[in-house]
Structure formats: structure tokens, C-alpha cells
Backbone as numpy.savetxt, mean C-alpha at the origin, in Angstrom:
# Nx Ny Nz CAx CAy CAz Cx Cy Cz
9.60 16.29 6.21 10.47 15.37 5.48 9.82 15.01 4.15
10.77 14.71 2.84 10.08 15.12 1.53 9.32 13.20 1.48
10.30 12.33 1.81 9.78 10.84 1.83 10.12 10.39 3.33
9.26 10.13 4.14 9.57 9.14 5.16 9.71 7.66 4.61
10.71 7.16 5.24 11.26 5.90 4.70 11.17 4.82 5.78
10.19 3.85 5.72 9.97 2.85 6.78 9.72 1.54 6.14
8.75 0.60 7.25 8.41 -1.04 6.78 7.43 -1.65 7.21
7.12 -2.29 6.15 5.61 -3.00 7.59 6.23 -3.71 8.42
5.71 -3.78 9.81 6.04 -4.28 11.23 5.34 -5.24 11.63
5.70 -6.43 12.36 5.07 -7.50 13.11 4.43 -6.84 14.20
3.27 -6.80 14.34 3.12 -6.04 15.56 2.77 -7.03 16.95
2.88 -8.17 16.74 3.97 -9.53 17.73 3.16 -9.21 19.20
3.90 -8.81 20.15 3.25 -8.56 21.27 2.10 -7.53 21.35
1.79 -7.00 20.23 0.78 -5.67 20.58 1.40 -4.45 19.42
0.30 -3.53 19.48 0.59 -2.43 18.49 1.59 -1.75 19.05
2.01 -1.37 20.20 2.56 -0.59 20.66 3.88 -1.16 21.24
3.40 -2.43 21.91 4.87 -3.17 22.63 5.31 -4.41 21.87
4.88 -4.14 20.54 5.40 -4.93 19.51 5.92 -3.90 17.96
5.26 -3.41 17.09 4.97 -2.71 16.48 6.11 -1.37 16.59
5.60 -0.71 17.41 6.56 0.53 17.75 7.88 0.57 18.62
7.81 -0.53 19.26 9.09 -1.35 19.67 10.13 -1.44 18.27
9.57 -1.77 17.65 10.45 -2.61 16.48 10.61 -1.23 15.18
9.72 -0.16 15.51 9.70 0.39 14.37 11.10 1.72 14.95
11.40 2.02 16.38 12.18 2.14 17.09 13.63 1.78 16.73
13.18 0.39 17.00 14.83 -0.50 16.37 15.08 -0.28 15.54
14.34 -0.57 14.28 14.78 -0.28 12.65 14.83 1.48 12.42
14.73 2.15 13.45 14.79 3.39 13.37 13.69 3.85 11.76
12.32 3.74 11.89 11.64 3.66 11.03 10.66 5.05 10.77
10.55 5.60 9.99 9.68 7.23 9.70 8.34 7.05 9.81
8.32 5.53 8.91 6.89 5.21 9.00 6.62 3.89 8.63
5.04 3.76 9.57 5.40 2.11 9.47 3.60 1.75 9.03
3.86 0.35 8.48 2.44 -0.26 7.84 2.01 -1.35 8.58
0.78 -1.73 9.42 0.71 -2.74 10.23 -0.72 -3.61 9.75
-0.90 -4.96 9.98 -1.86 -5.69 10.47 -2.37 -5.11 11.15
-4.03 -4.96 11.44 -4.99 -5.17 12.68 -5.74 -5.86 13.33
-5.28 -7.50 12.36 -5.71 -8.46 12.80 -5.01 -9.84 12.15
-5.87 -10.59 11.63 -5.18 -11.49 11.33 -5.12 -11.78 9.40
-3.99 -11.28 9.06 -3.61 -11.14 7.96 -4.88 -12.27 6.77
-4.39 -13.30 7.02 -5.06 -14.65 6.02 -6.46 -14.80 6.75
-7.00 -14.10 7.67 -8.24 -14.90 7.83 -9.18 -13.66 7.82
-10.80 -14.13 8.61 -11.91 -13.24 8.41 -12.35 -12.56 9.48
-11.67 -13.20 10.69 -12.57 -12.82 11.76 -11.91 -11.00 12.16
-12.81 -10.39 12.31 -12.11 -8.82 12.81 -11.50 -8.82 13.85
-10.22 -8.10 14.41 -10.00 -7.71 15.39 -10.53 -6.38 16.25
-11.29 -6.49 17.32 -11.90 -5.12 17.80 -10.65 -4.33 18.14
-9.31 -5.31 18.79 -8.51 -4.18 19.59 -8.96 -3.60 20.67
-7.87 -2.83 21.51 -8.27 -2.34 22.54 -8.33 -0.97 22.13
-9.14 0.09 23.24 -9.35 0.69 22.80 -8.17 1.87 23.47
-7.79 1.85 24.27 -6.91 2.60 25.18 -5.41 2.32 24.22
-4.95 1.16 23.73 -4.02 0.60 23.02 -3.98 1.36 21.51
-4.88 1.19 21.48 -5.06 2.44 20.04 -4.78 3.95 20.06
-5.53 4.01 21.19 -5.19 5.43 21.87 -3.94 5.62 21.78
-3.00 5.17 22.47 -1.32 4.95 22.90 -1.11 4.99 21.62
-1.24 3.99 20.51 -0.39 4.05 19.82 -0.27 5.27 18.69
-1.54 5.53 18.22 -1.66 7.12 17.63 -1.15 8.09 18.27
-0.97 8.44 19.85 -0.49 9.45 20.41 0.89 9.27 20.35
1.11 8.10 20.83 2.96 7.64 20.15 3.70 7.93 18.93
2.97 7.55 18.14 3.08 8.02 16.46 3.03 9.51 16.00
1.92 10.60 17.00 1.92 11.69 16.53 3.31 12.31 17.46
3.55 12.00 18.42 4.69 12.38 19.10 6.10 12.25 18.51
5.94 10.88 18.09 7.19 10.57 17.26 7.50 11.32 16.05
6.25 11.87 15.59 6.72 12.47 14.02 5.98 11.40 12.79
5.86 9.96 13.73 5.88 8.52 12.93 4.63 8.66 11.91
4.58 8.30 10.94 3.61 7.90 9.82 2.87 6.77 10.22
2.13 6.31 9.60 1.40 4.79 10.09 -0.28 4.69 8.60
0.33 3.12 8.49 -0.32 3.40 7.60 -1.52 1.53 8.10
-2.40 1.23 7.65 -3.16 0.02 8.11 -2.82 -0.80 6.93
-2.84 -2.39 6.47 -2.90 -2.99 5.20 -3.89 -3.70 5.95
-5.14 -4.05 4.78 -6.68 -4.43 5.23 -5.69 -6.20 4.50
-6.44 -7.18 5.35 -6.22 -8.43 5.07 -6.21 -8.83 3.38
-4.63 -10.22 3.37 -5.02 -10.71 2.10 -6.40 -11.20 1.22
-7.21 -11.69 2.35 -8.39 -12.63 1.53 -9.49 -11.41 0.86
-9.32 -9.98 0.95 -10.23 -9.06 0.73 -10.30 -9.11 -1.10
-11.47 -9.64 -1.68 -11.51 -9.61 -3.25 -12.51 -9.02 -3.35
-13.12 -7.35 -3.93 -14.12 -7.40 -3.89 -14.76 -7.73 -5.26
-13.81 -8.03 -5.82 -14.76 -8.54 -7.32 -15.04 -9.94 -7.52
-14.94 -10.42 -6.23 -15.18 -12.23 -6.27 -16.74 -11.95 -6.59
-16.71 -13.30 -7.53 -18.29 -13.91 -7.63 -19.17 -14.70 -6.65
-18.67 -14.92 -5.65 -18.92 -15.47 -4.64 -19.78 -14.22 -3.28
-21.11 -14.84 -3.09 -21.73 -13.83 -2.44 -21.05 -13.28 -1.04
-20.27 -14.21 -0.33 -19.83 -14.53 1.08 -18.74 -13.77 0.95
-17.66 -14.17 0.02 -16.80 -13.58 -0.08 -16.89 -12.25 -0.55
-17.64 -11.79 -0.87 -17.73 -10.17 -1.32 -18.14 -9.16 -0.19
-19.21 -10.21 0.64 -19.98 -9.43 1.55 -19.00 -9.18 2.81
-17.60 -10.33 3.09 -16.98 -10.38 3.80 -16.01 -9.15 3.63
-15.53 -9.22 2.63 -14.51 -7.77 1.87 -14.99 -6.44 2.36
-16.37 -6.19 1.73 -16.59 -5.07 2.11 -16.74 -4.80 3.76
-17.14 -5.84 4.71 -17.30 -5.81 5.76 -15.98 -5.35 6.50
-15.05 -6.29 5.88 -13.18 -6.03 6.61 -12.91 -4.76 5.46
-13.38 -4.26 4.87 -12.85 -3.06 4.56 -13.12 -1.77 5.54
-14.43 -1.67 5.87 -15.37 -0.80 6.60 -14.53 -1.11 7.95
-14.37 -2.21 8.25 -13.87 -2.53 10.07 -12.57 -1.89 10.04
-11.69 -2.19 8.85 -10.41 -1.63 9.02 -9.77 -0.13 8.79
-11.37 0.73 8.19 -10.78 1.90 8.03 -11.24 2.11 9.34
-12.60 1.81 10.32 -12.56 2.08 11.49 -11.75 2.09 12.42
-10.91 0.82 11.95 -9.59 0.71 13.14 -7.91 1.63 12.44
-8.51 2.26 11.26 -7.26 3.08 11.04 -7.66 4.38 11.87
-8.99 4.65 11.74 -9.58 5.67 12.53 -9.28 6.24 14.02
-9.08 5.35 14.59 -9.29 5.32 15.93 -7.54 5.05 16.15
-6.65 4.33 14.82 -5.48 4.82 15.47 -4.99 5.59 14.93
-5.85 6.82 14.14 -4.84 7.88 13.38 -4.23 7.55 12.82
-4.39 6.53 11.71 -3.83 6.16 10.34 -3.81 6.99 9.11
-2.97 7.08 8.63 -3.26 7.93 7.52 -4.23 7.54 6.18
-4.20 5.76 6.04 -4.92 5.12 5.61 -4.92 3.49 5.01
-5.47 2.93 4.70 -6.01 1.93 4.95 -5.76 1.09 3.10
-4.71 0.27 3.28 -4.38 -0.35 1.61 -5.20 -1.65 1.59
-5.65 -1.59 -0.06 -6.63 -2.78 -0.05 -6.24 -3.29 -1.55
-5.90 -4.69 -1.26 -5.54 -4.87 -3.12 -7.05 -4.84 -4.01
-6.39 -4.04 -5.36 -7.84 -3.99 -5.72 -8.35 -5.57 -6.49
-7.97 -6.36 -6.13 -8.67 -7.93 -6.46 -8.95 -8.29 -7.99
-9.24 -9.04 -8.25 -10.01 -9.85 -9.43 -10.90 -10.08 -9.74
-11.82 -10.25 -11.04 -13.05 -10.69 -11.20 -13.38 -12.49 -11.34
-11.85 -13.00 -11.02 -11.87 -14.55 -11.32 -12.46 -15.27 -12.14
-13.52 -14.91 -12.70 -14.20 -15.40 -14.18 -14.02 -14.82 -15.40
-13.58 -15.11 -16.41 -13.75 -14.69 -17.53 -14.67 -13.73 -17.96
-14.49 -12.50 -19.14 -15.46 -11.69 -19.06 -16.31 -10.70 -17.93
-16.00 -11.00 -16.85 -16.98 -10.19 -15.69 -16.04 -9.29 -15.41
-15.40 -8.31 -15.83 -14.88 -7.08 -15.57 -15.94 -6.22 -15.33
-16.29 -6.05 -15.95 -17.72 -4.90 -15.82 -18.57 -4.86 -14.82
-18.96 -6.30 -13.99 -19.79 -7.04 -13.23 -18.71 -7.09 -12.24
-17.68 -6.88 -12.07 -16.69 -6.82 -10.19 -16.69 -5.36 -10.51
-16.54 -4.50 -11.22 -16.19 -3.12 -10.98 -17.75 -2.45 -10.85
-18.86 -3.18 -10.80 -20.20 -2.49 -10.60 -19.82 -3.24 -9.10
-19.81 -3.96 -8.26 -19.55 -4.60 -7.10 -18.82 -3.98 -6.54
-17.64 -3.44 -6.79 -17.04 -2.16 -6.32 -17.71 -1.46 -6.06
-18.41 -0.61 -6.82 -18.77 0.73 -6.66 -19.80 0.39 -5.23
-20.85 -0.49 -5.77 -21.81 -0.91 -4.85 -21.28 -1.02 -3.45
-20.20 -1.91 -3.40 -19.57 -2.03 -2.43 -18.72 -0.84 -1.32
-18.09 -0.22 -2.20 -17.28 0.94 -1.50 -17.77 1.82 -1.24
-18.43 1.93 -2.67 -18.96 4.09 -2.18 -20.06 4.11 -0.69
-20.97 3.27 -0.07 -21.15 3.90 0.92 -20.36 3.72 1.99
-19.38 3.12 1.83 -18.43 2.81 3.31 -17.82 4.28 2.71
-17.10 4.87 1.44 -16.55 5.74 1.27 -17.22 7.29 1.91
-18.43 7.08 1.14 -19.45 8.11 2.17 -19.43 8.51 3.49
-18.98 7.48 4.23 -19.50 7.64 5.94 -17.84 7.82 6.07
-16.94 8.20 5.78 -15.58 8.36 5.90 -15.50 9.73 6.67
-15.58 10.56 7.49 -15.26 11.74 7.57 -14.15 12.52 6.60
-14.55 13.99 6.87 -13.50 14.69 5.70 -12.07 14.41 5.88
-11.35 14.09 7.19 -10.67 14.31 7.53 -9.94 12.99 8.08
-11.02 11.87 7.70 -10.97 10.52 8.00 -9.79 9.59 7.02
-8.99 8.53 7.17 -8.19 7.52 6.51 -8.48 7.57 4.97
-7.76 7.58 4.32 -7.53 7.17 2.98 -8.10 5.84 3.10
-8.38 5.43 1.59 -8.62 3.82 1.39 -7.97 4.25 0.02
-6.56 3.24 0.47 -5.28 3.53 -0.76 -5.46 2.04 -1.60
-5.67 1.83 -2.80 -6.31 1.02 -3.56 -4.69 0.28 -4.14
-3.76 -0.72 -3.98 -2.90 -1.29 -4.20 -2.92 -2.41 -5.58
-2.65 -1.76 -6.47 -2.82 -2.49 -8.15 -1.88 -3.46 -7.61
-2.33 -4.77 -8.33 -1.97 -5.74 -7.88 -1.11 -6.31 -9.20
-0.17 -7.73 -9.17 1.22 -8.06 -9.90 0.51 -8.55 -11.10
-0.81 -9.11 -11.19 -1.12 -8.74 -12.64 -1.51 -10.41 -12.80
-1.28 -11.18 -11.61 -1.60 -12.67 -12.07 -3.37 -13.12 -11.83
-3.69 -13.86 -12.15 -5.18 -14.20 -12.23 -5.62 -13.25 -12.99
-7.68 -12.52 -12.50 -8.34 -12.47 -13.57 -7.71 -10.72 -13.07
-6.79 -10.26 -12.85 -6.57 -8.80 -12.28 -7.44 -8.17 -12.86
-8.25 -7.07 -11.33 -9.08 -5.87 -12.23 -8.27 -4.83 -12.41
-7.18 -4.63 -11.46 -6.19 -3.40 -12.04 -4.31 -3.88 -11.72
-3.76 -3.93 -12.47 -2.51 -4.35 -11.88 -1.71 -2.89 -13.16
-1.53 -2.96 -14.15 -1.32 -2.00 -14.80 -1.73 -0.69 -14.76
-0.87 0.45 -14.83 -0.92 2.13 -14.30 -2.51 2.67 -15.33
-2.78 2.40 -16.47 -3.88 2.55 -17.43 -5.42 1.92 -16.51
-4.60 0.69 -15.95 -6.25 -0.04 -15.27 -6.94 0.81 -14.31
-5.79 1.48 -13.56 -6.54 2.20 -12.64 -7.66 3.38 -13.03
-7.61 3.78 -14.23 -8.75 4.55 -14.76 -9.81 4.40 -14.75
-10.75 3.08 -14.96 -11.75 2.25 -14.90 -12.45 2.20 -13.23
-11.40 1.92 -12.54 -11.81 1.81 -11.12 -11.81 2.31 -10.72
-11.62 4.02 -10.32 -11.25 5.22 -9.99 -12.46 5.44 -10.46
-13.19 5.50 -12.01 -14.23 5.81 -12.40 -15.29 5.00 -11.75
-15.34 4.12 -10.94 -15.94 3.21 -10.84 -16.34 3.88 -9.22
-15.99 4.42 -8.99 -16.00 4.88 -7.49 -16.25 6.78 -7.53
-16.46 6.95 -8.77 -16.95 8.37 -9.00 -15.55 8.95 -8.56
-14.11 8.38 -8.76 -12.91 8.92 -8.09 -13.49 9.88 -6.86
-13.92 9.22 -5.63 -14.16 10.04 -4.50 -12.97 10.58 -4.06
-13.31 11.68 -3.38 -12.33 12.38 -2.26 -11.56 11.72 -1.97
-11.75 10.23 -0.80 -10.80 9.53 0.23 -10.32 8.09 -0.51
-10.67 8.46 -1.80 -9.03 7.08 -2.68 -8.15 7.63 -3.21
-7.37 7.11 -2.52 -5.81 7.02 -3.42 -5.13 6.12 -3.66
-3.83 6.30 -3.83 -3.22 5.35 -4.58 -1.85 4.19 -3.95
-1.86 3.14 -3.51 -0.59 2.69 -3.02 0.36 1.81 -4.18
1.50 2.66 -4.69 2.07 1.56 -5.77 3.27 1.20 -5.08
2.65 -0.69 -5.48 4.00 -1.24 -4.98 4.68 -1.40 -6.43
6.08 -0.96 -6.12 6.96 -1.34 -7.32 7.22 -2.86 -7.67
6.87 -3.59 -6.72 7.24 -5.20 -7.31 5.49 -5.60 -8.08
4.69 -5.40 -7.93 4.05 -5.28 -8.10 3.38 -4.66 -9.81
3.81 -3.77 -9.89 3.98 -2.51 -10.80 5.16 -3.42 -12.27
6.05 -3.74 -11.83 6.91 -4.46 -12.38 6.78 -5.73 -13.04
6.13 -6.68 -12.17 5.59 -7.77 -12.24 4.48 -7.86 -13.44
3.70 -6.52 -13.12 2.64 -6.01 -14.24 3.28 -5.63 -15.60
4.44 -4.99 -15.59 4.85 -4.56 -16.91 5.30 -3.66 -17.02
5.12 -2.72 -16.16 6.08 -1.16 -15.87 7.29 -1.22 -16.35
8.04 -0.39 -16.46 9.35 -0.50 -17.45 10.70 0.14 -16.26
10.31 -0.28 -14.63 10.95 0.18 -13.67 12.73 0.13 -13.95
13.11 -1.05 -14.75 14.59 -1.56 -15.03 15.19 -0.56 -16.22
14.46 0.12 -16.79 14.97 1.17 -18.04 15.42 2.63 -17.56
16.21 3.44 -18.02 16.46 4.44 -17.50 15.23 5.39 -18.12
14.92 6.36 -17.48 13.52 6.77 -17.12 12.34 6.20 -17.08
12.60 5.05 -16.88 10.74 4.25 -16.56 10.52 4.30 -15.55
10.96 4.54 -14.48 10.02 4.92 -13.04 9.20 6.20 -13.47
10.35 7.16 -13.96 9.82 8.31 -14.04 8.66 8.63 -15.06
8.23 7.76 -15.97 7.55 7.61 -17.22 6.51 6.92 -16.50
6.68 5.81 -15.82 5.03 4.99 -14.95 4.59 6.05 -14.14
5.74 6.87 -13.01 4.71 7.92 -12.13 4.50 9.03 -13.11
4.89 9.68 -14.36 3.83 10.68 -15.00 2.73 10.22 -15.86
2.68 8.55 -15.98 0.74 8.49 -16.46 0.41 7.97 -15.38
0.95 7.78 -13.74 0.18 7.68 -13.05 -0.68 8.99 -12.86
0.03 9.88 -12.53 -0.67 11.33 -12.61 -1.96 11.73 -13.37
-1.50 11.31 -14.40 -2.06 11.61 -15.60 -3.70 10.89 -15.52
-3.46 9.65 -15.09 -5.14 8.94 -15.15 -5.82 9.37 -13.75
-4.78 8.92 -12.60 -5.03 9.33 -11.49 -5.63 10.97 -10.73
-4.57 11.51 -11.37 -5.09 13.10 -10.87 -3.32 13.29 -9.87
-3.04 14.60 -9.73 -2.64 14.91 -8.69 -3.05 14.70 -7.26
-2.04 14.46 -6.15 -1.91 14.20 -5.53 -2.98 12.80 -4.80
-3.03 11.80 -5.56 -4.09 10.52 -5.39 -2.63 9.70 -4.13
-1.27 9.42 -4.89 -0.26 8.69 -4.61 -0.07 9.23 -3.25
-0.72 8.18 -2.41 -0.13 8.44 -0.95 0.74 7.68 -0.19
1.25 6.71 -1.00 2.53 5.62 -0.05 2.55 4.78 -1.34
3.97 4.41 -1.28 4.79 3.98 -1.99 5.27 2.45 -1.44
4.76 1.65 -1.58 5.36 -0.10 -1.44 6.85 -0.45 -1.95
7.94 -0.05 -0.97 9.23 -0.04 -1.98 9.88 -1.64 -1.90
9.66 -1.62 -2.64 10.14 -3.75 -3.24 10.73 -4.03 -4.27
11.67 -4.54 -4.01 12.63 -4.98 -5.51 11.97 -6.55 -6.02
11.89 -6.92 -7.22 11.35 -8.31 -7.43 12.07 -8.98 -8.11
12.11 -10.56 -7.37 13.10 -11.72 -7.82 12.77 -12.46 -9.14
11.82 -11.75 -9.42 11.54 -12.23 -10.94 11.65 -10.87 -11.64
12.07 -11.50 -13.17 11.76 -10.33 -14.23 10.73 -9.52 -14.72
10.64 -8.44 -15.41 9.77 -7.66 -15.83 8.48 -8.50 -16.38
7.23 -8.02 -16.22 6.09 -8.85 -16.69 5.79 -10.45 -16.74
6.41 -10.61 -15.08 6.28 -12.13 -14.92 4.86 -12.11 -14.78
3.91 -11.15 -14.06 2.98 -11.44 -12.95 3.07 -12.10 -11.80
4.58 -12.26 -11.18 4.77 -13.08 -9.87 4.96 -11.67 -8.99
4.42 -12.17 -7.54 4.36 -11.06 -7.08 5.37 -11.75 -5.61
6.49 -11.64 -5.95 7.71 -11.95 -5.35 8.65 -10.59 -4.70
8.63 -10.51 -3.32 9.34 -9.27 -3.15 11.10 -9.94 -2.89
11.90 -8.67 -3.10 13.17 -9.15 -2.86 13.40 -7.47 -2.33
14.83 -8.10 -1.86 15.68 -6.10 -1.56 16.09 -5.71 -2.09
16.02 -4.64 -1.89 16.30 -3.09 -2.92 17.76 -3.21 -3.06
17.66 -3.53 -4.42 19.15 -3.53 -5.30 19.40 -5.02 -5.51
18.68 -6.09 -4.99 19.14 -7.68 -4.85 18.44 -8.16 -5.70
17.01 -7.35 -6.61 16.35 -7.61 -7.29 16.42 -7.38 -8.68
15.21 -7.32 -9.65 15.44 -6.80 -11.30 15.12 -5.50 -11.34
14.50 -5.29 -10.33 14.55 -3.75 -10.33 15.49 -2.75 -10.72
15.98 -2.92 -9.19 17.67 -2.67 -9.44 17.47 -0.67 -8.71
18.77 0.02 -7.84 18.59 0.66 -7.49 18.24 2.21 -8.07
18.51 1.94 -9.15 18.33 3.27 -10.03 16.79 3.92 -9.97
15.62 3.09 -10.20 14.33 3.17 -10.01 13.79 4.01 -8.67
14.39 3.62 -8.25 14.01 4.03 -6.90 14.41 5.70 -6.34
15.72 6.04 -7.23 16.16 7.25 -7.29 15.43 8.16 -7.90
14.79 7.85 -9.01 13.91 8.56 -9.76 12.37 8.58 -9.18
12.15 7.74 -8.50 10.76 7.66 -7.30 11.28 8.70 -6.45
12.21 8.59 -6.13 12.08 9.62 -5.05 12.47 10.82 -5.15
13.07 11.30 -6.73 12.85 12.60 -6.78 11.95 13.35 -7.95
10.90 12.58 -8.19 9.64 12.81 -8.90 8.70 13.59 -8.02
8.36 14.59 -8.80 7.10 15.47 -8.48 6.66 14.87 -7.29
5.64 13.80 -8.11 4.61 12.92 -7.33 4.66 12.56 -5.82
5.99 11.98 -5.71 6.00 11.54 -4.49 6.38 12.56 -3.17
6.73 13.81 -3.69 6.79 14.64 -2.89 5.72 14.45 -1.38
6.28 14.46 -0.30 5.80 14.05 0.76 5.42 12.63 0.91
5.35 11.69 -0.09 4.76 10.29 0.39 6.01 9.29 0.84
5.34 8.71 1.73 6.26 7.77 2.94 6.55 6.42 1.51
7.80 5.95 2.10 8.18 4.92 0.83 8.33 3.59 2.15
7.25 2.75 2.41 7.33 1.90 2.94 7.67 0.15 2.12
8.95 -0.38 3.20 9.68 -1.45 2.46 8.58 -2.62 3.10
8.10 -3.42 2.24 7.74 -5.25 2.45 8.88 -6.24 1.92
9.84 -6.00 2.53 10.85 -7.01 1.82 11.26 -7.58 3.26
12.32 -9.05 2.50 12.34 -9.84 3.22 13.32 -9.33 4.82
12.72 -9.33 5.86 13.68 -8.96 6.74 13.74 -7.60 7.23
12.42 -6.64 6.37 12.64 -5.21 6.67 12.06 -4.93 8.18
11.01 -5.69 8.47 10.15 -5.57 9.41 10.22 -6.46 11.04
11.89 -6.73 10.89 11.92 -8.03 11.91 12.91 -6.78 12.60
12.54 -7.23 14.00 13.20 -6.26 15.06 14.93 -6.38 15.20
15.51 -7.81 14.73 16.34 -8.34 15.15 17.32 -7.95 13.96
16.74 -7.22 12.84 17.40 -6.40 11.44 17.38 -5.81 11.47
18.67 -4.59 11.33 18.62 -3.37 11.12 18.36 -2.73 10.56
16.69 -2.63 9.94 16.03 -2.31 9.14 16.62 -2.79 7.38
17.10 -3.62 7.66 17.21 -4.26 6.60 17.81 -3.22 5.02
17.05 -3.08 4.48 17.13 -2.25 3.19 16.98 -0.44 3.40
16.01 -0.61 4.80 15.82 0.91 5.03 17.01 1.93 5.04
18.50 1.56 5.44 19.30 2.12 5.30 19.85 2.65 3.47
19.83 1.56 2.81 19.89 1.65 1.55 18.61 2.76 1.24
17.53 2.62 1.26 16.33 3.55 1.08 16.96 4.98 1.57
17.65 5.13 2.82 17.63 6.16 3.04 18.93 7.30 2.25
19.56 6.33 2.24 21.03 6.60 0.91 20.63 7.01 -0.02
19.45 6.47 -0.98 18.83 6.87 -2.17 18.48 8.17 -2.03
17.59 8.08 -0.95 16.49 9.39 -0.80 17.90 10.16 -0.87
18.90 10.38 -0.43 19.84 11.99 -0.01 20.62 11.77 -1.37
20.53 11.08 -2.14 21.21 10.86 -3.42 20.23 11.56 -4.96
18.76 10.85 -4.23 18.32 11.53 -5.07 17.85 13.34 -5.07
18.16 13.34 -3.65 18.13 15.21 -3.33 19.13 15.34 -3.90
20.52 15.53 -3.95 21.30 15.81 -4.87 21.37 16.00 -6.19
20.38 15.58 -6.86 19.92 15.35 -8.08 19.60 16.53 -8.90
């Protein structure tokens, strides 16, 4: 399939009898989960048999699956605790994408929160990542790096920033790229113009490299272009607007990458996948193309 089209999932009772329950209902290609507790620090070990299940479930299904490493992860905070904590829940969570056959593991790439210290969070990076990146097997999870809406001291929220940090990590093997369009938008992308999707994913290419873009955050946003609010809404209810999304999905780039929805309602069992139906309209609209 050229885009699997899914949502992040509550995974509520469990990965499997929560999670894939629901990804079932919303009739979902592929889905993005918690492995613990979103806002806080403490790791989840998980079970280990439960992990088992749910990767064998997923490869059976056809299903995609992707991990999102917790909000509080900054690794360019100035703060010793908080940095040492980041890299720690980064390392735990590609382990636990590991063990459930994740394809990989999204991490916003954070802020330097002080003035001037760009240079000084992106040496903290490097320090930080490249040996967790090292011990990755060849064949091991992505760590998909999610440019963020561009508010505070952002180290990358704009398609150009990611050059710096990519360099910053010797662009290893196992990074790539997760762009959320609300996100992307919020930053300044020109998603609402006719060919600006298609104009942001060819200098994504361009700084990035071929094939970096491995999942797609599909989000419409309730604010306008270059707010820096990082507000998701649904596809077509937003400033986005549905046209963008047509041209995402029949761009080079995204060839094979899963277009997973964070919008309001995509991920609740009790919605019929919410927007995913609309997503999936696009996708056969934009094959027509």
C-alpha cells in the first residue's frame, strides 16, 4: 500500500486489548501509541509476552505501528536532570519499540530555552543521541525526529532547521523524519497555497536526503499560517484545508509512508475513525492524479 492511513490510539486497557481493539474499530493501517505515561518520567517496562502479542498481531494484520517517546523529552534543556532524563526515555523507548516491532520511535526535537544556546543544545544532542543511535541494530527502530510548531526557543520547527540537527548527529543511518503538518504550518510552511505542500516536501528532500520521511503526522490547524500554536484540528475543518494533503500524498517522498491522524477524535474507539475516512478519500483522489 503506497500510504497506510491511521491514528494514534489510547491504548486504555493494554496494547493489545486496548490499542488494537480500537485500531480494529477505526479500521486503521497504522497506528502510533504511548508506552507509558505521556506527561511524566517514570518508564514503563511493559510486559513482555504483551509486546510479543502485539507485534505478532500487527505483523499479521499487515498493521504499521509506530512509538511517540513522551511530551516532557527536551534534549536541549539547560537543565542537567532534565536532559539526562530525555536521553534516558529516549533509549527506554526505542527499546520498547524494539521488542514491539515498531517501525520507530518520534521524539520532538525540543528547544534550547535560553537565548543564544543553539549551538550548546545541538552539541547536547549529538552527545546525547549518537551513542543510544550506535547501539541501535541495523535493522532496529527509527528515531523519527518531529520539528516542532515553532513556539519557544525551537531548535528545529522550520524544513531549513532540520539541516543543522541532522548534521549534528553525523545524519546517522537510523534518523528520520516525522512531519507533522500542523506543526509545519504553525512554523511557516506555505501548506494553504496551491503547490506548497509540494514545495515544503521538495526542500525537505533536498536538506534531508532521500528517503529520511518515514511517517507523516496528518493534522489540520485551528490557527493560521505562522502562528507557532501547535493546535490540531480535522482534516478540512482547519487552515490547512484539504488540498495539501492531496499533494502529500501524491509526492515522490511519501511514497510508502503511513500518514498517521492526531486530531481531535481520531483515536477514540467510539469514532469512526474520525477523519481517517476523509484521509482515505484523498489518498484514491490523489492516485487519480
Amino acid at each position: 500500500m503506497r500510504n497506510p492511513v491511521g491514528s494514534h490510539v489510547f491504548v486504555g486497557s493494554g496494547l493489545v486489548s486496548g490499542a488494537l481493539r480500537t485500531a480494529a474499530t477505526i479500521e486503521a493501517e497504522a497506528i502510533q501509541v504511548f508506552v507509558g505515561n505521556p506527561r511524566g518520567w517514570a518508564p514503563s517496562a511493559g510486559d513482555p509476552a504483551i509486546d510479543e502479542a502485539f507485534g505478532t498481531t500487527c505483523t499479521d494484520r499487515g498493521l504499521r505501528s509506530f512509538v511517540h517517546a513522551p511530551y516532557l523529552v527536551n534534549l536541549g534543556s539547560p537543565t542537567a536532570a532534565t536532559y539526562e532524563r530525555s536521553v534516558a526515555t529516549v533509549e527506554h523507548n526505542l527499546r520498547r519499540a524494539t521488542r514491539l516491532g515498531a517501525e520507530g520511535v518520534v521524539v520532538h526535537t525540543g528547544s534550547c530555552v535560553e537565548d543564544g544556546a543553539v549551538d550548546a543544545a545541538l552539541r547536547q544532542v549529538r552527545e546525547g543521541l549518537l551513542p543510544v543511535l550506535d547501539r541501535l541494530a541495523d535493522d532496529g527502530p527509527w528515531l523519527l525526529l518531529e520539528p516542532t510548531a515553532g513556539q519557544g526557543r525551537s531548535l528545529c520547527s522550520m524544513v531549513d532547521e532540520l539541516e543543522p540537527y541532522l548534521d549534528a548527529l553525523d545524519r546517522h543511518p537510523r534518523v528520520g523524519i516525522c512531519l507533522d503538518t500542523c506543526h509545519a504550518f504553525a512554523a511557516g510552511a506555505p501548506l494553504d497555497e496551491p503547490g506548497g505542500a509540494t514545495r515544503t516536501l521538495d526542500r525537505l528532500v533536498e536538506v534531508a536526503g532521500p528517503g529520511r520521511l518515514r511517517l507523516v503526522h496528518a493534522n489540520d490547524s485551528k490557527d493560521p499560517r505562522g502562528s507557532l500554536r501547535d493546535r490540531h484540528e480535522r482534516i478540512g475543518d482547519g487552515h490547512v484545508g484539504e488540498e495539501a494533503f492531496l499533494e502529500l500524498f501524491a509526492h515522490p517522498a511519501t511514497e510508502g509512508v503511513p500518514f498517521v491522524a492526531e486530531t481531535p477524535g481520531s483515536g477514540d474507539g467510539g469514532v469512526p475513525g474520525a477523519c481517517l475516512p476523509l484521509l482515505k478519500k484523498l489518498r484514491e483522489l490523489a492516485g487519480d492524479r
